[in-house]
N, C-alpha and C positions, 0 to 999 in steps of 0.2 A: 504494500500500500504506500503509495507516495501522499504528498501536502497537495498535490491540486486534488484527491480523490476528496478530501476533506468537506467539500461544495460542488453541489450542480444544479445546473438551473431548472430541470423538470422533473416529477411536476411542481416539487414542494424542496423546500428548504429542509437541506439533509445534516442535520450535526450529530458525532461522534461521541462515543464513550468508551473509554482506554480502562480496561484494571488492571491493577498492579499490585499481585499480590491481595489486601483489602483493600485498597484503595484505588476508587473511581474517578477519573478525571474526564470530565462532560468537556468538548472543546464548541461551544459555536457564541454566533454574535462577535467574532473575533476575541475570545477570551476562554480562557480553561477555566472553568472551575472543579472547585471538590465541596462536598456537599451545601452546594449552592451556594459558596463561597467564593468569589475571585483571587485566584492568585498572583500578586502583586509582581512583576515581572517589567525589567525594562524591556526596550520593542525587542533587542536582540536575543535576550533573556527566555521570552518568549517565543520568539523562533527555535532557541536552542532546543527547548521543552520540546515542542511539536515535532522535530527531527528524531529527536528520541522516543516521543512515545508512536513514531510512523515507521521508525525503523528495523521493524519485525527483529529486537536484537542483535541487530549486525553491527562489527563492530564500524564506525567511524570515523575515518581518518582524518589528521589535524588539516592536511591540505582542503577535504571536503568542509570541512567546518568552516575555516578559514574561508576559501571561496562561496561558501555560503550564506556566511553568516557579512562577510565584508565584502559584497559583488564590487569588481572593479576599484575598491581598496586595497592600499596594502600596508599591512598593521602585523605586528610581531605577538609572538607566539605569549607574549601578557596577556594581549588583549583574549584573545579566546580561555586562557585561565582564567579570568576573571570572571569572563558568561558561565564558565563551565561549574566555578562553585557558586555563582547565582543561581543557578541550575538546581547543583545537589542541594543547598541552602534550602530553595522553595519545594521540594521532592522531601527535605527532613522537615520539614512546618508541618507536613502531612500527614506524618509518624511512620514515614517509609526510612529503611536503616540508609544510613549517612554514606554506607559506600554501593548504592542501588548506583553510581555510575562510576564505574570503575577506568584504569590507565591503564590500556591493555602494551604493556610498555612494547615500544617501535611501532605500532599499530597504529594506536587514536584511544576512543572513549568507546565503549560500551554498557546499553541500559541490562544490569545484570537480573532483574527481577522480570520472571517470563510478563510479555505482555496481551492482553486479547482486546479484541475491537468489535463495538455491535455500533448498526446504526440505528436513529430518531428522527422521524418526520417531525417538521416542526413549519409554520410561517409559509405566507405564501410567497414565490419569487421576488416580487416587487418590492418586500422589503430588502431585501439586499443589495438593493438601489439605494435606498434611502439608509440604512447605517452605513453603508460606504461613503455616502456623503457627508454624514452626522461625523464620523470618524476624521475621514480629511479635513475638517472643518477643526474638528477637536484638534488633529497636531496642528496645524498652522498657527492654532489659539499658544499650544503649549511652545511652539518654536519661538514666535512672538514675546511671550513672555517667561523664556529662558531666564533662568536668575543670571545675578552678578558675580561675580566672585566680591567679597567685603573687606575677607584678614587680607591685610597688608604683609609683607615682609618682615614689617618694623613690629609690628603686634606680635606677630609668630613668636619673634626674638624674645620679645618681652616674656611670652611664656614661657618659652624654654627654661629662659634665668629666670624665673620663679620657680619651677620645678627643679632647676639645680640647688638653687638655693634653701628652697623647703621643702625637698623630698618625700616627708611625709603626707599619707592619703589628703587629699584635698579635693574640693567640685573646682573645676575650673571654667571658668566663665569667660568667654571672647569678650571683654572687657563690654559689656552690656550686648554683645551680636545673638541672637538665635542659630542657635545650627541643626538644623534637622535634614531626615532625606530629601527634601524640597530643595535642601540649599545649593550653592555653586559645588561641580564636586571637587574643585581643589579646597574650598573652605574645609568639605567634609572630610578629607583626607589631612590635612591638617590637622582638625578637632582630632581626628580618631589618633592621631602621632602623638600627638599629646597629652590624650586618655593614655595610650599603649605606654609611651617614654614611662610618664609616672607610674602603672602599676608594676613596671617593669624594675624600677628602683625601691618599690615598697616589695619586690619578690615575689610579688604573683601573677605568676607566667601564665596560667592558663586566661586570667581575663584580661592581660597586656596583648595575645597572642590575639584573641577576642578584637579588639577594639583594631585592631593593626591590621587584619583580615578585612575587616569591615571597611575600613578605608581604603585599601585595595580595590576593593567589590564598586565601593562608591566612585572611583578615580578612571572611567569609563575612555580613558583616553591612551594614545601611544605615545606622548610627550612625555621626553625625560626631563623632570624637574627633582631637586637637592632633596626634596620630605618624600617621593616615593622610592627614591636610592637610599637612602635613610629609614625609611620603614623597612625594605627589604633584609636591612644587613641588620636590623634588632632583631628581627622576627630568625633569621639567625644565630644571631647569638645564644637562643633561648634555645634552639633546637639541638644545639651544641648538647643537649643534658639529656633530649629526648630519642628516643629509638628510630624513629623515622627520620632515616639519614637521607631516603632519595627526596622530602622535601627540604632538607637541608641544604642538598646540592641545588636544589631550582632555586631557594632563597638568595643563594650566594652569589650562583648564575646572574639572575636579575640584579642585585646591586650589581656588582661588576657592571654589566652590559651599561647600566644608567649612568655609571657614573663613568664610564669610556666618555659614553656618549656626548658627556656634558665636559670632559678632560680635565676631571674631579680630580688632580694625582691623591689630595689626602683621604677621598674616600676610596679610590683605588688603592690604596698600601692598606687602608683599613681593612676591605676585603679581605684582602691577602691573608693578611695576620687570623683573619676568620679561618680563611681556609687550612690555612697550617694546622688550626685547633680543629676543623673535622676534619683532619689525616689524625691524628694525635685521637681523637674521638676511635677512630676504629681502625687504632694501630697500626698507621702507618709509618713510623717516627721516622724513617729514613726520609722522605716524601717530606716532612713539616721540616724536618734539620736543612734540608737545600731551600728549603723557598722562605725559611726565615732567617737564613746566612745569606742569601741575597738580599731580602728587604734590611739588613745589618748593614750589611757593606754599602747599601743606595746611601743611606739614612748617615753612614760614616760622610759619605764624598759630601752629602747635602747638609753635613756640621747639624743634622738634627737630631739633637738629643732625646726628643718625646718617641720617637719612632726607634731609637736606639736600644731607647728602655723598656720596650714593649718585645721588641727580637730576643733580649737580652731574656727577659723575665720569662716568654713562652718556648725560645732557647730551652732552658734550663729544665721543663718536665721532659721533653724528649731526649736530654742528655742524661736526664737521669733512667727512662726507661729504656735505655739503649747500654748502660751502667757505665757510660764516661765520664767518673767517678768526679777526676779533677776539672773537665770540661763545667760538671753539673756545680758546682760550690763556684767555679771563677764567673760562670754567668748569674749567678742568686749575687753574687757580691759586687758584679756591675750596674744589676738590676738596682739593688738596694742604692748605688752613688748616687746614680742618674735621679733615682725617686725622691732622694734627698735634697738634692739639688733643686730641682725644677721647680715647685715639689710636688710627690702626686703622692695622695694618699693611699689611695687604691696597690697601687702595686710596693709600697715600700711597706704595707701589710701583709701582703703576700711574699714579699722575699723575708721578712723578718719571719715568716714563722714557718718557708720553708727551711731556713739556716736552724731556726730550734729543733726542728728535727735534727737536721744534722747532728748537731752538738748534742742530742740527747744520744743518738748512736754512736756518740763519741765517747759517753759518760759524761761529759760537762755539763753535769743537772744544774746546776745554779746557773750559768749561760745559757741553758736551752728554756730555762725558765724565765728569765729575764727578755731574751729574747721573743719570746712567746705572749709574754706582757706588753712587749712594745707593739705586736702586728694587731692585738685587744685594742690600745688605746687609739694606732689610729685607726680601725673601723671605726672606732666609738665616735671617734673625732668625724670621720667620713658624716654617720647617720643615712649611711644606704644601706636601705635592708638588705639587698638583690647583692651586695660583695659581703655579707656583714658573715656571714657561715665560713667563708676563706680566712678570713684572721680570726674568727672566733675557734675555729677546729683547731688551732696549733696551740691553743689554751686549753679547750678540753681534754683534749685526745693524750695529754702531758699528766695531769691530774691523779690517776688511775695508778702509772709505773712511780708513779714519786711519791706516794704513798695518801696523798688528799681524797681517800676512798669515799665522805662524806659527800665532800664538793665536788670530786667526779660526778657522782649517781644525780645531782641535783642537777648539772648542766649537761651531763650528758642528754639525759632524758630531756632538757629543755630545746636541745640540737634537733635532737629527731623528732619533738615536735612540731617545731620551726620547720623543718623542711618534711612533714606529713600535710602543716597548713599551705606554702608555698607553693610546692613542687614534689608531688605522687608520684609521678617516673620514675622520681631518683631516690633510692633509699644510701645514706649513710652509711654505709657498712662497718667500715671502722667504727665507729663511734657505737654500734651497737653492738659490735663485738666487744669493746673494752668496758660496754654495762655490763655486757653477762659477766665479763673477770670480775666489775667490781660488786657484782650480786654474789657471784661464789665466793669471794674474800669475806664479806660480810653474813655469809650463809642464809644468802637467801633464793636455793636453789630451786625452786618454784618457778621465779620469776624470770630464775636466767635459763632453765629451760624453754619458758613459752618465748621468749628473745630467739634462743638459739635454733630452736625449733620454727620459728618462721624464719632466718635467714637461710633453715636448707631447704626450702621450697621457692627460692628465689634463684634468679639465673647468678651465678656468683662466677670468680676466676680459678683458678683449680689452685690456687695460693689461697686465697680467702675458703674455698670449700676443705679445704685441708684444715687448717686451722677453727672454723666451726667445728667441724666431727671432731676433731680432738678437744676443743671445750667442752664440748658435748659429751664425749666419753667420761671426762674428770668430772661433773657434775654428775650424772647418771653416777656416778661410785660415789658421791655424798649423798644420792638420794638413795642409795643402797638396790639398785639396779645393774647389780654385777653382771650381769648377763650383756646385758645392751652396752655397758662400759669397756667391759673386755671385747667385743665385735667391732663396738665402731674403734676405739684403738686401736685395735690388732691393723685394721685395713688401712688406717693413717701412717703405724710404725712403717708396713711393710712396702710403704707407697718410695719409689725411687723419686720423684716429684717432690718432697716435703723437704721443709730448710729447717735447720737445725734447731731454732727455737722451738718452734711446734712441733718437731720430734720430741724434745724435751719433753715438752707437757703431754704427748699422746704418749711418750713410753713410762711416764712415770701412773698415768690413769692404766696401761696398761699390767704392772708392777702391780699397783695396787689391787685391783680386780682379781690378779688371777692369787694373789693371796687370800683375799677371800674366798674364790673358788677351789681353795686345795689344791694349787697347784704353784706348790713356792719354789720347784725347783727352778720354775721360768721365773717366775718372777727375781728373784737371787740373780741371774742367766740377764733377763733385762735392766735391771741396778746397777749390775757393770759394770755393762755398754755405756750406759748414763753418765758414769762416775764422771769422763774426762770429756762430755762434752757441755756440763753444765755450764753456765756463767751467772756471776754474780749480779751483773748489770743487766740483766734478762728479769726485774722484781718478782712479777708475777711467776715465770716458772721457775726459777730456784728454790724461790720460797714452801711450793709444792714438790719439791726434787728431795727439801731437807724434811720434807714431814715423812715423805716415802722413807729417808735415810734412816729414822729414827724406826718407824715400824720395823724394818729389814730388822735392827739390831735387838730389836727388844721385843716382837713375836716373831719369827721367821728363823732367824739362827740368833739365840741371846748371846751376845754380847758383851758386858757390862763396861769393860772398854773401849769397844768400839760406840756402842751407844754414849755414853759420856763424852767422846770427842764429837759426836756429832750434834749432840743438844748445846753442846760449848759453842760449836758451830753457827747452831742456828740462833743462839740468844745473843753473839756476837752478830752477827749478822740484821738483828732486829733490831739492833742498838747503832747500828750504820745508818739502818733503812731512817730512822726516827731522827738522827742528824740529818739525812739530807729531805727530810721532812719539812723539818727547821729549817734549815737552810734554803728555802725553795717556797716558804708560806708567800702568798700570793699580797699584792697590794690590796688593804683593806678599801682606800678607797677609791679602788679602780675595780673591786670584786662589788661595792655600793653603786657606781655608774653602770655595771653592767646589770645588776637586779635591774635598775630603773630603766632601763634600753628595754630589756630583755621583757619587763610587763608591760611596756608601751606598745611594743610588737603581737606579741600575742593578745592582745585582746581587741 
């Protein structure tokens, strides 16, 4: 069935009815409705619809659209994304699922939900006469009184620096203008950049993504102008966290293209530096190390320092997961100058509390503490939510091994709040690994089972799933679960895959277990192995390595010598841990600014 079969002149006035699935779309009068409903559709919009619901299925190629939908235009592959989710948009109003039109990729579009077709006499000919007139009459009316565009340049600006400057949630108001879908659509692309910017700074992605779509959808034209090359490359950024990498790639796609177009270089290097971070997204780090040592070296010859510090600072994840060890600390340590300098808060947060790791894997707990303080204060200083988990994770995630077991459990859990209200996609891992240690330190094995037990139903890296199952096995043996303790252990000890701490803790759950099960000559047999590769600066699993050492000697084969040197051991050791306890108590009133941060956000 094609679009002319839709009308014929004899004898009567023939209009259509599409199902899909349950839903009925009646098409005549020049309009589709659904239960006698009109579906709000611009003219293209609705041509798109009609092709789809005539197109028995098949799929749709972008050149058939394109010349369809643009006769004797010619307009870039935007413009039909943008009819296409005006499209799906007006298809989900209906309560049909949101991917009824699918990207049958190198093909086109396809309506995925079988369709069927009956027809309804309706009207005698002559009126068809007469609403083709009424209609012609109508656009000429609407052409006529096309709006204006209103926001100025100067206005835009104005918002923006008010959203930089007070970041938090606020209505924002075009300085007395109305903006609705009536309006010019560059105003309404504007509005929506400027809803999207700010939720996007207050952290919540999903209604930034929202508002930024929408202006899209509203900006019906092929003209590159600076707010739709700028919505592209946020809408971006945020994707960066999200699973859906091939809208990531269209996002980046289009900024780039726009801002070629307009011979943006700052939004073009900005691109870039996007694109590094999805290779680095799904592990390409070879691929981000060459295109951000080139945008280094541009940025060297062009003496600019903003763009040096930005190579510099996303340099430095790919050097470290490539493990170029001295490569990764010289680029955090340039990042941090440059940040210092210029100043940007943002990234001198981020290099101060990637060097506290460092220095914590160095032992220099008082430095990695201090330093960890400082990537706190300036988020704090920042007051952007949307960076505010970057410098606040090198404060929590520190807490736990330095023995602030209280104030861990209270910020950790306030982390993976913050980021269950902001952003669902992305679960914290770390940080909710390091509750469950500080729930079983605490004995509060319960809790750190229903923790650990939803991070192994999540998709995780075979380093993080190693590490689960072997907390998992050590709790199961406090919950007196020997069975399920000595299994998952067993499978963590024997895994060639596993790095040496978390062999620790899975072979000391495993030790333990099988002494409960009767069977100490293994366990004896796995204490061993343990003995030399324990470490002191490992908190969390030696501490469990010396409770094993103590059982070995005092039920398994007694001891009394051997057991006294190792309770000397571990009450030495407790008395270390409790200095650098001391020595590492956090700023009282920088731990007060962050309560008050920290309830202003969540509520």
């Amino acid at each position: 069935m094609t679009l002319q079969s839709i009308f014929v002149s004899e004898p009567h006035f023939i209009f259509m009815i599409y199902s899909l699935n349950h839903v009925q779309f009646e098409v005549k009068n020049q309009q589709i409705l659904v239960a006698d409903k009109v579906i709000q559709l611009s003219p293209r919009g609705h041509q798109c619809l009609l092709l789809f619901l005539t197109s028995e299925n098949q799929i749709l190629s972008k050149d058939f659209l394109l010349k369809t939908l643009w006769e004797n235009v010619i307009v870039s592959d935007d413009s039909l994304f943008k009819v296409i989710q005006e499209t799906r948009k007006a298809l989900r109003s209906t309560g049909l699922n949101e991917d009824v039109i699918t990207n049958v990729y190198g093909k086109g579009y396809q309506l995925q939900a079988p369709v069927t077709a009956v027809s309804q006499q309706s009207f005698k000919p002559h009126v068809i006469g007469v609403l083709v007139l009424c209609l012609s009459v109508a656009l000429m009316i609407a052409l006529i009184k096309e709006p204006q565009a209103q926001v100025t340049d100067e206005v835009f600006k104005r918002q923006l620096a008010a959203i930089e400057s007070n970041p938090q949630p606020q209505n924002l108001v075009f300085e007395g203008l109305t903006i609705d879908h009536h309006s010019h659509p560059s105003d309404q692309l504007k509005l929506a950049y400027l809803h999207g910017l700010e939720r996007y700074k207050s952290g919540d992605y999903d209604r930034s993504i929202a508002h930024l779509m929408a202006g899209i959808d509203a900006y019906d034209k092929g003209a590159s102008v600076p707010v739709l090359a700028d919505t592209y490359l946020l809408l971006s950024k945020m994707y960066i966290y999200r699973s859906d990498k091939e809208s990531l790639q269209y996002f980046l796609d289009q900024a780039e293209f726009h801002y070629r177009a307009m011979n943006d270089q700052t939004g073009i290097t900005s691109t870039a530096i996007s694109r590094a971070r999805y290779h680095q997204s799904v592990y390409q780090f070879t691929e981000s190390i060459v295109l951000l040592e080139n945008i280094l070296n541009q940025a060297k010859i062009n003496k600019d320092a903003y763009n040096q510090m930005r190579a510099w600072g996303n340099l430095a994840y790919s050097y470290q997961q490539t493990h170029q060890d001295n490569k990764h600390v010289q680029a955090l340590e340039q990042a941090l100058r440059l940040a210092l300098e210029i100043p940007d808060g943002d990234y001198a947060a981020y290099a101060y509390g990637a060097l506290s790791q460092i220095y914590m894997e160095q032992a220099d707990f008082v430095k990695a503490m201090k330093f960890a303080q400082q990537a706190l204060k300036f988020v704090l200083e920042q007051q952007d939510t949307n960076n505010f988990q970057q410098g606040y994770s090198a404060f929590y995630n520190l807490l736990q091994e330095l023995g602030h077991h209280e104030l861990a459990q209270v910020h950790l859990q306030s982390a993976i709040e913050i980021q269950a209200q902001f952003n669902q996609e992305s679960l914290l891992v770390l940080a909710e690994i390091n509750l469950a240690k500080v729930n079983i330190t605490l004995g509060d094995y319960d809790q750190a089972n229903e923790l650990l037990k939803k991070l192994q139903a999540v998709d995780l890296t075979t380093k993080e799933q190693l590490e689960v199952t072997a907390l998992l096995a050590l709790n199961s043996y406090y919950r007196q679960d020997n069975i399920t303790a000595y299994t998952e252990a067993k499978r963590v000890f024997e895994s060639t895959e596993v790095d040496t701490q978390v062999l620790l803790i899975a072979g000391t759950a495993l030790a333990l277990s099988s002494h409960q099960l009767e069977r100490n000559d293994e366990a004896i047999k796995i204490f061993n192995s343990l003995q030399p590769i324990t470490n002191p600066n490992w908190f969390f699993a030696h501490t469990q390595f010396l409770q094993l050492a103590e059982i070995v000697f005092t039920k398994i084969t007694p001891d009394e010598s051997e057991r006294n040197k190792w309770v000397e051991a571990k009450t030495s050791y407790t008395q270390i841990r409790q200095e650098i306890k001391n020595q590492t108590q956090p700023d009282d009133d920088l731990i007060n600014d962050l309560g008050v941060y920290l309830e202003q956000i969540m509520n």
